[in-house]
N, C-alpha and C positions, 0 to 999 in steps of 0.2 A: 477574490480576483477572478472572475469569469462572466459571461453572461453569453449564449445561445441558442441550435439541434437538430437522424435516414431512421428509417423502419425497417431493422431484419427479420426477416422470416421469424426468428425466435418471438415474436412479440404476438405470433398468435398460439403461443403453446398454450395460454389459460383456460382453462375449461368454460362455458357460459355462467358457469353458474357462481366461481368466482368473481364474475362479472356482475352477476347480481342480476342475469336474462334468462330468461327458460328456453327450454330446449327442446318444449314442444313443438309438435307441427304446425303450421300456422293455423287451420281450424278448431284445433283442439284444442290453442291456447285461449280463442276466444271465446269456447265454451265453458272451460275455467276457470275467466275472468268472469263470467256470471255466476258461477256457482261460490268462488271464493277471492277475497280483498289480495290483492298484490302484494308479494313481498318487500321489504325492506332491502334492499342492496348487502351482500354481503361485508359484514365488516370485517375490516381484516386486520391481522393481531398487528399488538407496537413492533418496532425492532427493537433487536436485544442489547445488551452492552456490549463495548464493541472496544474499549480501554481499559478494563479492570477484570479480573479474571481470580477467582480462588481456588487454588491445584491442589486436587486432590492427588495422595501418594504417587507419583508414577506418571502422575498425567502428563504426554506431551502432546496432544492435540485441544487448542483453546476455540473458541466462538463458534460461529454461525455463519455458514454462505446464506444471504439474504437475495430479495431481489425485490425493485421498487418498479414502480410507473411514475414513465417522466412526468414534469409538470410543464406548463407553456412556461417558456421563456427559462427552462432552466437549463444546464449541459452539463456532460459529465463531469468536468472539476467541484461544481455544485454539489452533486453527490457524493463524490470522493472527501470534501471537504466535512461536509454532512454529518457520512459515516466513519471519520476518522482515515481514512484508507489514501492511498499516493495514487497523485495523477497519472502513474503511469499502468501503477495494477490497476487500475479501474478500467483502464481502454484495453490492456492486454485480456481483462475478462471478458470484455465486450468489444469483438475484431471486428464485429459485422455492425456494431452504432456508431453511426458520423457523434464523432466528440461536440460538436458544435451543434448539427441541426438535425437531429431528431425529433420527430414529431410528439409532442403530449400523447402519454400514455404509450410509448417505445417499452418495452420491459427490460431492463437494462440488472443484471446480476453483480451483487458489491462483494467485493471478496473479503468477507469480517471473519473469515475462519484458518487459525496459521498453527503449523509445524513449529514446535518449538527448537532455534538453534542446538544444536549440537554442545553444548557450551557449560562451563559449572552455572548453577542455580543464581548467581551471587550479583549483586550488584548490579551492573548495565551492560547487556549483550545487545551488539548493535550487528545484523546479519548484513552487509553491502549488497549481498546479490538479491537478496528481499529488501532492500532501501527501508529496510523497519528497525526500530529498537526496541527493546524490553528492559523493563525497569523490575528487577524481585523484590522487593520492599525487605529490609531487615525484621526476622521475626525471631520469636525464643523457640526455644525446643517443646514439642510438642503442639505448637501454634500451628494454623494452616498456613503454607506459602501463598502471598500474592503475589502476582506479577502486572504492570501496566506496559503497557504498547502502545508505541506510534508510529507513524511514519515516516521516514526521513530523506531529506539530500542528500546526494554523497557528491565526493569529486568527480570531476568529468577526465575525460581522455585527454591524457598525458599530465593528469593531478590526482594520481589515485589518492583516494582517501586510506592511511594507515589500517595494516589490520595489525594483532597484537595485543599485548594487555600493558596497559595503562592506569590511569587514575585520574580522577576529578581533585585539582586543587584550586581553584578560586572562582568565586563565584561573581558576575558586575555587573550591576544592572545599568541600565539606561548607555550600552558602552559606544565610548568613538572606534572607529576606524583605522588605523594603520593599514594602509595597502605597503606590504613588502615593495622593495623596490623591482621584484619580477614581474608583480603583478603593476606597478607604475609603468615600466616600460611597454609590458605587452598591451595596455591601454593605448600608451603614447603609439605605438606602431601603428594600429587600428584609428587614430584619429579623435579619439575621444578621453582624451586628457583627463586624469581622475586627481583631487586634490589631495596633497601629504597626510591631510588629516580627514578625516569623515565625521561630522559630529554628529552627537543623538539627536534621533529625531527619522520621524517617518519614511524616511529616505536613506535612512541606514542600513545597510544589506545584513548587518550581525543584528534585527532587532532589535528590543529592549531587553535580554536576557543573554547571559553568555555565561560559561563554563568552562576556562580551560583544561586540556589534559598535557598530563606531565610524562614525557619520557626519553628518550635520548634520540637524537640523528634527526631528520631532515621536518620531521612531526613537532618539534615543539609548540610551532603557531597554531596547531589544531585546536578549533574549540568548538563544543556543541552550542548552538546555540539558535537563536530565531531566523526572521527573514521578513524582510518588505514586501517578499515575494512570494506568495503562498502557493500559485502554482507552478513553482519549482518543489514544492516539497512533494518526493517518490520522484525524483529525476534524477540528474546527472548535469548538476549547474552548478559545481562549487569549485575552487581551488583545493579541495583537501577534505574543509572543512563538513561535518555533523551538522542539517540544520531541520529545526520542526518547526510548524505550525505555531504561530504566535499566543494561542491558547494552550498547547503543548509543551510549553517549554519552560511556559510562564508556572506551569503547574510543577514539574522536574525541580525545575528549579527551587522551588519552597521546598519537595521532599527530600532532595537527593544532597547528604551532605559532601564536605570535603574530605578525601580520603578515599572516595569509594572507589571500589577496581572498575575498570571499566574493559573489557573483552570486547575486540572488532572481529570477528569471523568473517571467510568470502566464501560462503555456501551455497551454490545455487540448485542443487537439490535434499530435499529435506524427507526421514522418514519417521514417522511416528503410528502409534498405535490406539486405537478406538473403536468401540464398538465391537471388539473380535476380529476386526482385520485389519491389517499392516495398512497405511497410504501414504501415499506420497505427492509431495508442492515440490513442483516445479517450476524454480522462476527462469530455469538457463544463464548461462555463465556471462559474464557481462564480458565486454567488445575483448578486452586487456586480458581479460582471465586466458593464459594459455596453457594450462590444463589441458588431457584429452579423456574429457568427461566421456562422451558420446563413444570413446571405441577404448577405453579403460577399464574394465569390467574392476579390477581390484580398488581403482579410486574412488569409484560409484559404492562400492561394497564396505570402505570407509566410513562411510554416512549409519550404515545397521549396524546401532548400540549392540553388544553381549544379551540387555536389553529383551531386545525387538527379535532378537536371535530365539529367544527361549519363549516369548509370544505365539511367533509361529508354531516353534515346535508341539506344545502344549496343547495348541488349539489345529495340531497335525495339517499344517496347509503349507502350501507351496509358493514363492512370488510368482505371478504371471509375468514372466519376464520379455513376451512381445508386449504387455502395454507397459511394461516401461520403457523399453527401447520408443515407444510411442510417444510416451511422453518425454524421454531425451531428445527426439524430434519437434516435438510439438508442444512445451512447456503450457500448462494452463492456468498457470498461478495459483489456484485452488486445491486442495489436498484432493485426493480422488486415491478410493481401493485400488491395492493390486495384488492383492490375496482375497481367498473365501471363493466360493461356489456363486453363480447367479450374475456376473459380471457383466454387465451389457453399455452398448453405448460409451458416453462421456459416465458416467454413472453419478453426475452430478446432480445433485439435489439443494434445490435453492428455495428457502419460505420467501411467500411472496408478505410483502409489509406495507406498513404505512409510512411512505416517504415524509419523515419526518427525524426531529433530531432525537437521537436513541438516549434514554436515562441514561442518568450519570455524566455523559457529557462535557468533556474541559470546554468546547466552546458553549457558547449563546443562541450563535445561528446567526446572530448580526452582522457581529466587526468583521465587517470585511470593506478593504477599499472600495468606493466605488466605482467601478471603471464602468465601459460602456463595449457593447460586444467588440467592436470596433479595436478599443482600444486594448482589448485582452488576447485578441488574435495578432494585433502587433508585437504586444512582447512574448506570446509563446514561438511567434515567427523570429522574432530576433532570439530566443533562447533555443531553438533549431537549427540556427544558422542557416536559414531560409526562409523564404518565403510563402504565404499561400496561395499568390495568384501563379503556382506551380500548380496548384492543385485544386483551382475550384474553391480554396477555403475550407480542405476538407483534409482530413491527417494521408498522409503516402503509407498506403498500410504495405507497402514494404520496410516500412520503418517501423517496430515497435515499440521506441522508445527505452527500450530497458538497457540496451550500450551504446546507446547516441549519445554522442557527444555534442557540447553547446559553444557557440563561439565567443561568448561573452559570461562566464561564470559569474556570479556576486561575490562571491569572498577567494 
């Protein structure tokens, strides 16, 4: 559901030669173009897996910051979709790309590299403040742990989604609709009358897959489950409910049985350890979260395992604790050092790839609606609760999207 694209400054960071141009002077290159045949354009590696992950002991830091060259006619949802990742990390990575009309070949940074929740190893951790879930696959002792991830919807403002632990008990495919009668009413007020029942079919906001979770108080109707609307998923457009990608869910769904715990966490900074030094994802506290992350030094301190504690110590380093206070300011989605010597910058490192769909893959590349640009900036505008002839058609990047709320949820 998207179609398409501004040029930031970042899109001339590549070197020529990634480019596949020399970077001789101009006479000199035509002296060795007589002496020697032209190269071949640099080819550049696939992208990696980006939903399956095998953890070694201890590991909490999984994938790869990647980064692509747009293509004509395609926009960030495109790539978000692509590579697995939510509509909304995808633009928080990238503040300075119009989401819509970036020119072919924009270099645009996918955030495929995450912190693992705080959380037991077990069953399904769903992070709200990373709008992602993680699936550990049941293994024996001695086995390696897998884990799979995706990205998810949660509720919007004044529908938070459950955190807690839980359990997956029923599974229904092809399901109807029930709109509670809160959500009947808050339609009927708005003008747009929603019917008692919803049947299956393309136009059903619960997809073709559903999973309820079972627990006590005001959560019973929560259920993970798909969406007609795939650019809600990584936003903030549900009543409550869990919802993935219709290739995502569809797959969960065949592996994940009945029974399983399922753990919601509201974490919105995350620290894990790699390569020898501590980092930290920051995605910032969503709108509701009142917490005082930013001037709580004890509740931020919460986040470093016993762990990550003896990490440091071992490898004798210290946190840089102005860039984190930096990044409590200035969340970058992406894990980034804040220990070890040599710190510079964003210190972010992104392989440049081939925009394409990454092995392994729950989707296709295909199934998707087809709408037409037109029609896909009208329902991100109505999932806004705005408009874009606000803005040229272009995102209010005083809004990041990551605790906006929508005026018209799906479930």
């Amino acid at each position: 559901m998207r179609h398409t694209h501004s040029c930031p400054p970042v899109a001339l960071c590549l070197s020529l030669a990634a480019l596949g141009l020399s970077s001789a002077l101009p006479g000199a290159a035509a002296a060795s173009q007589a002496a020697a045949p032209a190269t071949a354009p640099t080819k550049l590696p696939a992208p990696v897996q980006t939903e399956r992950f095998v953890l070694k002991p201890g590991q909490t830091v999984i994938g790869r910051v990647q980064a692509v060259r747009i293509k004509p006619h395609q926009v960030l949802s495109d790539i978000a979709r692509l590579f697995d990742v939510g509509n909304d990390a995808i633009m928080r990575a990238n503040p300075t790309v119009d989401p819509w009309l970036a020119p072919p070949g924009t270099r645009v940074i996918v955030p495929t590299q995450f912190i693992l929740p705080d959380a037991p190893h077990v069953g399904i951790v769903v992070n709200v403040a990373a709008m992602r879930l993680f699936y550990y696959l049941p293994h024996k002792p001695g086995q390696p742990q897998v884990v799979i991830t995706h990205p998810v919807g949660i509720g919007r403002l004044g529908w938070p989604t459950y955190t807690g632990v839980t359990r997956i008990v029923g599974h229904i495919a092809h399901p109807a609709w029930i709109p509670p009668r809160s959500i009947l009413a808050e339609h009927a007020r708005e003008g747009v009358p929603l019917p008692r029942v919803v049947p299956a079919g393309p136009n059903n906001p619960l997809g073709n897959w559903a999973m309820p979770l079972a627990a006590g108080g005001y959560h019973t109707d929560v259920l993970i489950h798909g969406t007609d609307k795939p650019a809600g998923v990584g936003r903030r457009v549900s009543h409550g409910c869990i919802h993935l990608y219709p290739e995502d869910i569809k797959q969960l769904f065949k592996q994940v049985p009945n029974g399983t715990p399922v753990h919601i966490v509201n974490q919105p900074y995350l620290f894990g350890w790699k390569n020898g030094r501590l980092y930290m994802q920051a995605y910032g506290p969503l709108k509701d979260d009142k917490r005082a992350w930013k001037t709580n030094t004890t509740l931020l301190g919460t986040m470093l395992t016993p762990r990550l504690v003896k990490h440091l110590a071992r490898a004798h380093q210290r946190i840089d604790w102005p860039r984190v206070k930096s990044l409590l300011s200035d969340p970058k989605v992406v894990p980034l050092p804040v220990s070890g010597h040599g710190l510079s910058g964003n210190a972010l490192v992104a392989t440049l790839v081939e925009n394409r769909l990454p092995k392994g893959s729950a989707w296709n590349g295909k199934t998707h609606l087809p709408l037409t640009s037109a029609q896909f900036r009208a329902i991100m505008a109505q999932m806004n609760g705005s408009t874009h002839s606000k803005s040229g058609g272009q995102r209010d990047p005083s809004d990041d999207g990551h605790d906006s709320g929508v005026s018209r949820p799906t479930d």
